[in-house]
C-alpha positions in Angstrom: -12.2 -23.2 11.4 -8.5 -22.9 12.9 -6.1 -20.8 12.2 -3.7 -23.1 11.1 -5.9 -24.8 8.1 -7.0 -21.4 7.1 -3.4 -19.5 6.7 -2.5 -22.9 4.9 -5.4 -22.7 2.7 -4.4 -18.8 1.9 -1.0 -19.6 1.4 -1.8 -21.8 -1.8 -4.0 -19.4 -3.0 -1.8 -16.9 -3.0 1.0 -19.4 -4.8 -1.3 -21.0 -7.6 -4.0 -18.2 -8.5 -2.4 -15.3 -7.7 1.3 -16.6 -8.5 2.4 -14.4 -6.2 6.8 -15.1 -5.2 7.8 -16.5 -2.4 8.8 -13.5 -0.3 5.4 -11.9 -1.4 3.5 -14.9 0.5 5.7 -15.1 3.2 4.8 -11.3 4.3 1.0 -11.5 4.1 1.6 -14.5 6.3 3.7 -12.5 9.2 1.1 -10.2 8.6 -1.7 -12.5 9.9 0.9 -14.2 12.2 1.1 -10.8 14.0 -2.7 -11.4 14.9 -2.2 -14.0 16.3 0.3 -13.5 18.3 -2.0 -10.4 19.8 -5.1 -13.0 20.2 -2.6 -15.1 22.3 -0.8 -12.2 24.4 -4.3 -10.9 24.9 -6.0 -14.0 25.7 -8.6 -13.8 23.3 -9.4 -17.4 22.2 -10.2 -16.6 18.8 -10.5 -18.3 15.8 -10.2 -16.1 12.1 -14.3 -16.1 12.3 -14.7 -15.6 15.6 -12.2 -12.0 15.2 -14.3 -8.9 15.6 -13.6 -5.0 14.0 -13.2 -4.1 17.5 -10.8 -6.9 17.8 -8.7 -5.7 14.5 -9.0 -1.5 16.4 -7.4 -3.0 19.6 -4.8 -5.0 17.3 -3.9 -1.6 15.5 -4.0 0.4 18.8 -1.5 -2.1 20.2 0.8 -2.0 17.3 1.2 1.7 17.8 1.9 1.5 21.1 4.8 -1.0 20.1 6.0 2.0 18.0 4.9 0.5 14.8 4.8 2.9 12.4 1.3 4.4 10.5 3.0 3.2 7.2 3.8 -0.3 8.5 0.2 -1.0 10.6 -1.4 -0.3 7.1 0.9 -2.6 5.6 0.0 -5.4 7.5 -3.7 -4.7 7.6 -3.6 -4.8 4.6 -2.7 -8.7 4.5 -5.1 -9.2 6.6 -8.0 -8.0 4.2 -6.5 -10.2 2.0 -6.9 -12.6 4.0 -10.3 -11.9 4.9 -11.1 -11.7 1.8 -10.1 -14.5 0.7 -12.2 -16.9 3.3 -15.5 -14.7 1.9 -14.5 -15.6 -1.7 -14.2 -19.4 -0.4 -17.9 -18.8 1.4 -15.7 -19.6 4.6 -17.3 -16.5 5.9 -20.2 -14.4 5.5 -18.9 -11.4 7.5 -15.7 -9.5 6.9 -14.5 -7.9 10.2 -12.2 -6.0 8.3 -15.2 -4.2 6.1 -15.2 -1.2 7.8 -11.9 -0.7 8.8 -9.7 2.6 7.9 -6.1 2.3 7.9 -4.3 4.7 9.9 -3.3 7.8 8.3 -0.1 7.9 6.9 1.1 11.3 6.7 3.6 11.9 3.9 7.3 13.2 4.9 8.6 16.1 2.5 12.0 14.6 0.9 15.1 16.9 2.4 16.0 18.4 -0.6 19.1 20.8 -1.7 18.7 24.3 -3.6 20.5 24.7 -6.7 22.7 26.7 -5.4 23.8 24.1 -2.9 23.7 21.6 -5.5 26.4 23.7 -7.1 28.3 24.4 -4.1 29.4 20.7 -3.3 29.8 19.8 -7.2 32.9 23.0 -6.9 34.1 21.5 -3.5 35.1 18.5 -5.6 39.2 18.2 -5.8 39.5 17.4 -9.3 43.1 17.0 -9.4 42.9 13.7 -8.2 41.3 10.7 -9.6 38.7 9.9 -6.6 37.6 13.5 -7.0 37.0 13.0 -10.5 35.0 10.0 -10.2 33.1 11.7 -7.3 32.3 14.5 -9.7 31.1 12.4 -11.9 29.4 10.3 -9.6 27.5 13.6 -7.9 26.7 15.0 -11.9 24.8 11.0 -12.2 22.8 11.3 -9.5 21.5 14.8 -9.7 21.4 15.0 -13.9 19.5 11.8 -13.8 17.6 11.0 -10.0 18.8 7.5 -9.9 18.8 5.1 -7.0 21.9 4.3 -5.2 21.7 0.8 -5.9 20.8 2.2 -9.5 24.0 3.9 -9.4 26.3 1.3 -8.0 25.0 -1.4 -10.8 25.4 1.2 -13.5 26.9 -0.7 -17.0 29.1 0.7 -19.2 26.9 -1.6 -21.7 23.8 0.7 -21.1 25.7 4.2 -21.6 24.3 6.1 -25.0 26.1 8.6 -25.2 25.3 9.9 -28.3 21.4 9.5 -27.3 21.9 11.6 -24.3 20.4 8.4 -22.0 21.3 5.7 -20.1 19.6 2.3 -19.4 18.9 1.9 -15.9 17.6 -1.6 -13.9 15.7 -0.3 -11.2 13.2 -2.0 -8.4 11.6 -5.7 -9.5 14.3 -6.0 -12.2 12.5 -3.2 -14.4 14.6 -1.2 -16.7 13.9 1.7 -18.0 15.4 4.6 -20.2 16.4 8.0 -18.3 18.2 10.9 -19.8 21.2 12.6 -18.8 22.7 15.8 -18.7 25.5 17.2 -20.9 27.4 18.0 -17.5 26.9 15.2 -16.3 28.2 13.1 -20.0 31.5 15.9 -20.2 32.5 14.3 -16.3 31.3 10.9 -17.0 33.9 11.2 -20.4 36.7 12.9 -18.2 36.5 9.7 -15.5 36.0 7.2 -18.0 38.7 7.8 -20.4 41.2 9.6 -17.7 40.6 7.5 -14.7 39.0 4.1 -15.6 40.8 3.4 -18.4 44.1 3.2 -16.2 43.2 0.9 -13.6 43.9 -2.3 -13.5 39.8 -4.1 -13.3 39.2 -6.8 -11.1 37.3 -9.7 -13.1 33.7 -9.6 -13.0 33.7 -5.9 -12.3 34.5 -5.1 -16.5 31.3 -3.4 -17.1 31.0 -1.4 -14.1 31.2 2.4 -14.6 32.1 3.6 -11.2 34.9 1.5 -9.6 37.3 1.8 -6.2 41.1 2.4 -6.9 41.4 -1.3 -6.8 39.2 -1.7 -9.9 35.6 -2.8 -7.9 32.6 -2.2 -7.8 31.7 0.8 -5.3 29.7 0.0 -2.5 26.4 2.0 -1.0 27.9 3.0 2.0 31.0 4.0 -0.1 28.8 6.5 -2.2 26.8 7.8 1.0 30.5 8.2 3.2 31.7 10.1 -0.3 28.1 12.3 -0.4 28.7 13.1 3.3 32.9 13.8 3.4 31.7 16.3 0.8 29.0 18.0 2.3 30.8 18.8 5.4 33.5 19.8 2.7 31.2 22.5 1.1 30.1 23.8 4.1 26.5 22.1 3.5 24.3 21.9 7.2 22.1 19.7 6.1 22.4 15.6 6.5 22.5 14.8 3.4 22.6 11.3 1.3 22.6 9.9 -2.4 18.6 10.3 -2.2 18.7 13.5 -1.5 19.9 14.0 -4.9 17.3 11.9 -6.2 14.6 14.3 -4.1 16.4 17.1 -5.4 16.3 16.2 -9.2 12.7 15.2 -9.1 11.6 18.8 -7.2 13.6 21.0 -9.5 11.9 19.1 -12.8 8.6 20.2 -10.9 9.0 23.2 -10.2 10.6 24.1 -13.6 7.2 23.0 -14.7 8.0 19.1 -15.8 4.9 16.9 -16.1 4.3 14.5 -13.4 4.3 11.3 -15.3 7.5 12.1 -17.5 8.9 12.4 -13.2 7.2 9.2 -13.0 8.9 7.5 -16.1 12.5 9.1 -15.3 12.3 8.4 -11.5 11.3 4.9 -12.0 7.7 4.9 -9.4 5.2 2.7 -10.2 2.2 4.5 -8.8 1.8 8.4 -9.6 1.1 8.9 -5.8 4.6 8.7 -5.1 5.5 10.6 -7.4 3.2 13.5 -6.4 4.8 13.9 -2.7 7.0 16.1 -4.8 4.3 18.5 -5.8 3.6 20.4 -2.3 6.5 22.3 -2.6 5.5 23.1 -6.4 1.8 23.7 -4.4 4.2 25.9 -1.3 5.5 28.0 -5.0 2.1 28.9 -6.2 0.6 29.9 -2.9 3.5 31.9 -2.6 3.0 33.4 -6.4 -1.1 34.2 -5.4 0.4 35.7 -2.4 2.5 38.1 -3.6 0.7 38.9 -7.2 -2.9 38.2 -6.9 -5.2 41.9 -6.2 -7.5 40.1 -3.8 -5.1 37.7 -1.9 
C-alpha cells in the first residue's frame, strides 16, 4: 500500500459517499499531507500501514514545536482518523494506529468581554450630530442588541428587517439563516439612520438593499466596522482592545448571566454545537461561586 493510491482512494470516498465539498476534501488531505511530509523530513520510510501510535505522538510533538497550535494539531489529527478509518472500513488494515490516540488539550480562552456600563459608555461617545455617528450608533446598538457576526453585520438586508416583529433575518456561517431578535434601542437608531441618513444618499447599484452603507452609498467593509469599533473606544476612554466580537461576547454573557437558557444563546448566536456556546457559562459559573461565597453559612 502507497501513500499515493491510498489518499486517492480516500479522496473519492470522501466525494461520492460522504458528498463532502471541495474545500472540505481538500483539508483532510493537507491534513495527511502534513504526515507525510514529517515521515520524509524524519526519514522514516513509511507507508500508511507501516505508521505507528508512537509515530503519530512524535508527529504531534513536532507540530507543537512548529508552534502549531492545540486547537489546529487536533484539527488535523483528526483527518487523519478519518483516514484511518477509512482503510479499516476498506479491510485495508486491521490495526488503527490512531486507536488510542488523545488529542491534545485544547484549553478554552474566555471571550474579552465589556460591562454594561462600558457598553453604555461608548454608545454616549457617539457624535450624533453627524451622519457617520448616527450610522455608528446604530451600527454599535446592532451588534450588541442582537450578537451578530461582523460579516453578519456587513451583509445585513433591508429585505430581512421586521420591524414590527421585533427581528431580523440573519445569513450566518454555511449559508444558514436564522431569525434573531432585536432591541427597541437598537430599532429607534436603526429608524433614525435609515430614514435620516440612508434615505439621502445617493446608492451605488448593487448595494440597494444594504442597510449600513459609506457616504458614498456602499457597502461597509470589516475592517471599516472594526477601525469605527476601535476610533470609538479610544474615544470613550475604553482600555480594553476591543472589536466587533467583543460585542458579540458581550451580548451572549449578559443573556447568561441575566439567566437566558443556553440553547435560546445557541439559536440567537447562530453555533452549531452547544459546546461553543457554553464557553460563555464560566463567568455565569465565576457569579455563582461568588454568590455561595458571600451568602452560603458553611462556605
Amino acid at each position: 500500500m502507497n501513500w499515493s493510491v491510498s489518499i486517492r482512494q480516500f479522496e473519492g470516498y470522501l466525494q461520492l459517499e460522504k458528498s463532502l465539498s471541495p474545500n472540505s476534501v481538500e483539508a483532510y488531505v493537507r491534513d495527511i499531507g502534513k504526515l507525510r511530509q514529517y515521515l520524509e523530513l524524519s526519514k522514516l520510510a513509511a507507508n500508511p500501514e507501516q505508521v505507528t501510535t508512537r509515530i503519530l505522538r512524535d508527529f504531534l510533538s513536532w507540530l507543537g514545536e512548529l508552534g502549531m497550535s492545540a486547537t489546529s494539531q487536533a484539527r488535523t489529527l483528526s483527518g487523519i482518523k478519518a483516514f484511518y478509518d477509512f482503510l479499516i472500513m476498506e479491510d485495508l488494515l486491521t490495526i488503527d494506529p490512531t486507536d488510542t490516540l488523545e488529542a491534545p488539550k485544547i484549553g478554552r480562552k474566555l471571550p474579552d468581554t465589556l460591562a454594561y456600563e462600558e457598553i453604555v459608555q461608548l454608545l454616549d461617545s457617539v457624535d450624533l450630530s453627524t451622519p457617520e455617528g448616527t450610522r455608528n450608533r446604530a451600527i454599535l446598538e446592532v451588534l450588541y442588541s442582537s450578537g451578530l457576526r461582523v460579516s453578519e453585520l456587513t451583509e445585513l438586508r433591508l429585505s430581512n428587517l421586521y420591524a414590527d416583529q421585533g427581528f431580523v433575518r440573519v445569513t450566518g456561517k454555511g449559508n444558514k439563516e436564522r431569525l434573531v431578535p432585536i432591541g427597541r434601542d437598537a430599532l429607534k437608531h436603526l429608524g433614525f439612520y435609515l430614514s435620516g441618513i440612508r434615505a439621502h444618499l445617493d446608492i451605488q447599484p448593487g448595494h440597494e438593499d444594504v442597510v449600513f452603507l459609506n457616504k458614498r452609498g456602499s457597502k461597509l467593509s470589516r475592517v471599516m466596522i472594526f477601525n469605527i469599533i476601535k476610533d470609538l473606544a479610544s474615544k470613550a476612554g475604553v482600555r480594553k482592545t476591543i472589536s466587533p466580537h467583543t460585542f458579540r461576547h458581550s451580548f451572549a454573557t449578559h443573556l447568561i448571566e441575566g439567566g437566558a437558557d443556553l440553547r435560546a444563546v445557541q439559536e440567537m448566536l447562530g453555533h452549531e454545537s452547544i459546546t461553543t456556546t457554553e464557553i460563555y457559562t464560566h463567568l455565569d459559573r465565576d457569579y455563582l461561586r461568588q454568590v455561595i461565597t458571600e451568602f452560603h453559612p458553611r462556605s
